[in-house]
C-alpha positions in Angstrom: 0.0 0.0 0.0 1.7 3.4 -0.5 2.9 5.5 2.1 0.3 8.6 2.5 2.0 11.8 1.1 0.4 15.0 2.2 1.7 17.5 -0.4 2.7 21.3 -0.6 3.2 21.8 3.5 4.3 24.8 4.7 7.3 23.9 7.0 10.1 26.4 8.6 13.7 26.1 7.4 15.2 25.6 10.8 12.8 22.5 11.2 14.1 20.6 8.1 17.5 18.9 8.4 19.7 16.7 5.8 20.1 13.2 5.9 23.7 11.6 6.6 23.6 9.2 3.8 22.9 11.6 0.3 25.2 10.6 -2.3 24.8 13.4 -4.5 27.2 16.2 -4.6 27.0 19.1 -6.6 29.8 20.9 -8.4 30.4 25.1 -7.4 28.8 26.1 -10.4 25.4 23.7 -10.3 25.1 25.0 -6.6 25.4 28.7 -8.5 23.1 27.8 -10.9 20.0 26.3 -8.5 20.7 29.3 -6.4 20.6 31.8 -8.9 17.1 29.9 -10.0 15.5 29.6 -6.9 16.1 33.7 -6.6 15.0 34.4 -9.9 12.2 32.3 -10.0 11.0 30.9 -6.1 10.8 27.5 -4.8 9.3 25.7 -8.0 9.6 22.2 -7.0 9.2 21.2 -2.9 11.3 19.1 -1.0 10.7 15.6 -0.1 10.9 15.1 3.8 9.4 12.9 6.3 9.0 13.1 10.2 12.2 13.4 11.8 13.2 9.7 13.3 14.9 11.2 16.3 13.4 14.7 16.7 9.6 15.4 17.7 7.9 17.8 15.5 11.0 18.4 12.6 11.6 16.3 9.2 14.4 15.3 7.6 15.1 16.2 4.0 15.0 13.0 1.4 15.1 14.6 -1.8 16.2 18.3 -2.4 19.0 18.9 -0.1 21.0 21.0 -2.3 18.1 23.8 -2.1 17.7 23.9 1.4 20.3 26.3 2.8 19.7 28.6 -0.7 15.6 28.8 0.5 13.8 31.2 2.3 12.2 31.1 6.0 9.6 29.1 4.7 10.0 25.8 2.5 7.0 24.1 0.3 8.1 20.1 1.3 5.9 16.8 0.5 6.0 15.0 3.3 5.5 11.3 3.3 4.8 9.4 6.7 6.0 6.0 8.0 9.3 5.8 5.8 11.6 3.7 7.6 15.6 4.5 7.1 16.1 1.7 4.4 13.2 3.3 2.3 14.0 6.3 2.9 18.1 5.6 1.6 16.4 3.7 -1.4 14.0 6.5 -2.1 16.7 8.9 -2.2 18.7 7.0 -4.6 15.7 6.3 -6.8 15.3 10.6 -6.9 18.6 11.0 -7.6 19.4 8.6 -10.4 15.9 8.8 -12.0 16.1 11.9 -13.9 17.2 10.9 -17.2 20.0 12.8 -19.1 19.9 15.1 -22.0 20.5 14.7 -25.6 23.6 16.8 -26.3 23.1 18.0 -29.6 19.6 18.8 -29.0 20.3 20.8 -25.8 22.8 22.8 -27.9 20.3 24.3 -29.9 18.2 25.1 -26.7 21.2 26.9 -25.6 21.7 28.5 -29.1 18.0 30.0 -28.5 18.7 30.7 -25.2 22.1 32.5 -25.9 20.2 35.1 -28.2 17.0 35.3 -25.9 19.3 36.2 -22.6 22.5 37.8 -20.9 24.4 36.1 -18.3 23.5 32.7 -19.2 26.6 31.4 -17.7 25.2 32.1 -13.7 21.7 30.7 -14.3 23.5 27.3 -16.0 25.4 24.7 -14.2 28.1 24.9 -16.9 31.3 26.8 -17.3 31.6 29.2 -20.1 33.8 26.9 -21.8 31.6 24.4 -21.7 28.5 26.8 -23.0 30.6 28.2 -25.7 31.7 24.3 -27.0 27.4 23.8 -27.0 26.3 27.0 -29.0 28.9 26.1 -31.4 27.5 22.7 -31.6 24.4 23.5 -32.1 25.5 25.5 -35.9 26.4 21.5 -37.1 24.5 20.2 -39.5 23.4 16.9 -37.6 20.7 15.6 -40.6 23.7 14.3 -42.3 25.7 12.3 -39.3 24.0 9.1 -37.7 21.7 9.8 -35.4 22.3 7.3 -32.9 25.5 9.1 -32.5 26.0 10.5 -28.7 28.5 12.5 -28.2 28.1 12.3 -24.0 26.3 15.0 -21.7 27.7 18.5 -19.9 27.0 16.5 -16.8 29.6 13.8 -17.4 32.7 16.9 -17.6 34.1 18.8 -15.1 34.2 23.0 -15.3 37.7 22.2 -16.4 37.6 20.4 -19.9 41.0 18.3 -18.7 40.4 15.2 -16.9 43.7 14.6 -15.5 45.9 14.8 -18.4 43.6 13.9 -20.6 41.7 16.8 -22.7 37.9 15.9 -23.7 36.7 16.0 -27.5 33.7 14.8 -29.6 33.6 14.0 -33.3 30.7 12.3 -35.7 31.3 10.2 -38.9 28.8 10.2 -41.7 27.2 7.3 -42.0 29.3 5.5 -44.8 32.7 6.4 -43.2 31.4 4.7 -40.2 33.2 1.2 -41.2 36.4 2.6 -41.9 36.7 3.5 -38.8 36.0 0.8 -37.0 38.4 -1.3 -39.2 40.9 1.6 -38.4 40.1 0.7 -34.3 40.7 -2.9 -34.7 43.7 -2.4 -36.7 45.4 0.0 -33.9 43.6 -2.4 -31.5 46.2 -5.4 -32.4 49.2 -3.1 -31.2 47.7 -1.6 -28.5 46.1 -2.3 -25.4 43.1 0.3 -25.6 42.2 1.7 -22.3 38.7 0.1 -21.1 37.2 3.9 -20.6 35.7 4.5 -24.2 36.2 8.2 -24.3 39.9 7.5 -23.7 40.3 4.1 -25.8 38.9 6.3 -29.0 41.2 9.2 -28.1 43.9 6.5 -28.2 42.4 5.1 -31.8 42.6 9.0 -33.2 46.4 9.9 -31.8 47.3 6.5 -33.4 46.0 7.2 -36.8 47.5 11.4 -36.5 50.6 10.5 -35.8 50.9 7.7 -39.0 49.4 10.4 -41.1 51.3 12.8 -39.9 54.7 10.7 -40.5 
């Protein structure tokens, strides 16, 4: 039977406290970004709490901790009664790794629109300007002529620096009938190589290979 949810209570900020076990941790500029919404636009979404375990009369935040210190007095929470701790950790996971993940190239050309609509995109976004400027420019591609099952990964997967370690992050698409050329070019650097079992970096490897024969 599901748990009763009363919806849209009123509570007081002091009264609402984290839970020790969140796994997700946000980056400087998404914690920018949600404050810089919730100013701009007010609490849009509640929290998700339930009755305190150990203290009469507060709740304990399951979902939406990252907005809690950035809202006002008052916070707009769903609270749901007679979680126990291991529904409450599951439920928490289930919020966080639930929300799907964008399509780069199509949130390029949202953020093409958006660049010419607004100023100061990069404090309302949880991207660096790097990052922003490498997805407006994406967005002037023409993508109707490259596979479309091509996905060239999501803002969420880099840091604000584009390095990771030593490594520096790029993206590329074939057309469609250059597609088996390269992977006979990958199995043929594949037998000298050991390719590194992270993709981004084991096609990184694949391109450097085949630069450096052309190149002499």
């Amino acid at each position: 039977m599901p748990y009763r949810i009363d919806r849209g209570v009123e509570i007081p900020r002091e009264k609402l406290h984290p839970n020790p076990w969140n796994p997700n941790h946000m980056k400087p500029r998404q914690q920018s970004a949600v404050a810089e919404s919730v100013e701009t636009y007010g609490q849009v979404l509640e929290l998700l709490v339930r009755p305190h375990p150990d203290i009469s009369g507060e709740y304990q935040v399951i979902d939406g901790e990252h907005r809690l210190n950035i809202l006002p007095e008052i916070a707009f929470c769903n609270v749901i009664h007679g979680l126990p701790d291991a529904d409450a950790k599951k439920l928490t996971i289930v919020m966080n790794e639930t929300r799907g993940s964008a399509d780069k190239v199509e949130l390029a050309q949202l953020l093409a629109d958006l660049n010419s609509e607004m100023d100061n995109l990069v404090n309302a976004l949880p991207y660096s300007q790097a990052e922003l400027d490498e997805l407006i420019e994406l967005a002037k591609v023409d993508w109707d002529q490259f596979n479309q099952d091509f996905d060239p990964g999501t803002p969420e997967d880099q840091d604000d620096d584009p390095t990771e370690g030593d490594a520096v992050k790029f993206f590329f698409a074939l057309p469609k009938d250059k597609a088996d050329v390269f992977t006979q070019a990958r199995a043929m650097v594949e037998e000298d190589l050991t390719l590194d079992p992270n993709k981004d970096l084991a096609l990184g490897q694949v391109i450097l290979e085949l630069a450096q024969a052309y190149l002499g």
